[in-house]
C-alpha positions, 0 to 999 in steps of 0.5 A: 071488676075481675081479676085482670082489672086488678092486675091492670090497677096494680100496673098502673098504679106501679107506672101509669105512663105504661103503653096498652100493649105493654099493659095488654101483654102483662095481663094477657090482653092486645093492646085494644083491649087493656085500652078499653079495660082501663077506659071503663075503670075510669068510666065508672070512677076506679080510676079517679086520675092520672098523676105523677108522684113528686118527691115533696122535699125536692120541691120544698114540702120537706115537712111532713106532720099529721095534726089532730084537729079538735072541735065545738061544732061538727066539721062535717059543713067547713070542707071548703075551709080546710081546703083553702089552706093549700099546705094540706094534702087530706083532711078527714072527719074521724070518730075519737078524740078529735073531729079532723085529721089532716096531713100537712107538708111545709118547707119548714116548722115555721110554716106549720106553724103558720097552718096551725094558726090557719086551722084555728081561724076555721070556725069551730075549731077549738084546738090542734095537736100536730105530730112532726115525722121525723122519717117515713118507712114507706108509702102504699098505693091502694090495694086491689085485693079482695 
């Protein structure tokens, strides 16, 4: 990866509905070749998707909390039972106090409750201690740089 491919992920990831001769032009490229740039960044898995960013509180995900999840066993083999519960954006296997970090969005504090009690179903699960956000300063993309 050089450093047009940097400068094509970062456009992308500012507006990923951008034409190749747009993309092609920001970097000094025709349009063809932005095209097959990108084509083997996805090819090889830097680019894992295409998506579009969706403001959770519009769509009733106005509840942002990140909640440390303590264990008796090692959580490395129940992914799948974290991944059932569809309230959760991330789940992590984490060295320090806890075993799992997971980022949660709910409409309101009486469904993150209700994951709370979801999570404590997972087996091994011991314990949670959720932290609410009361406001997010900002969001990062993945950073390209070196």
């Amino acid at each position: 990866m050089d450093d047009v491919d940097r400068k094509l992920l970062n456009l992308l990831q500012e507006d990923a509905t951008q034409a190749y001769a747009v993309l092609g032009k920001a970097v000094g490229l025709s349009a063809g070749a932005a095209h097959e740039r990108v084509r083997k960044l996805r090819e090889s898995g830097v680019i894992r998707r295409t998506t579009v960013e969706v403001d959770p509180a519009a769509v009733g995900g106005g509840v942002l909390a990140f909640v440390m999840v303590d264990s008796s066993a090692w959580m490395g083999d129940v992914g799948e039972s974290f991944a059932a519960i569809p309230e959760l954006q991330e789940a992590h296997i984490i060295a320090g106090s806890a075993s799992v970090l997971v980022k949660v969005r709910t409409g309101t504090t009486e469904q993150l409750q209700d994951v709370l009690r979801r999570l404590y179903e997972i087996e091994g699960v011991s314990g949670t201690q959720a932290t609410v956000v009361l406001e997010t300063f900002f969001e990062r993309p993945v950073s390209t740089e070196v």
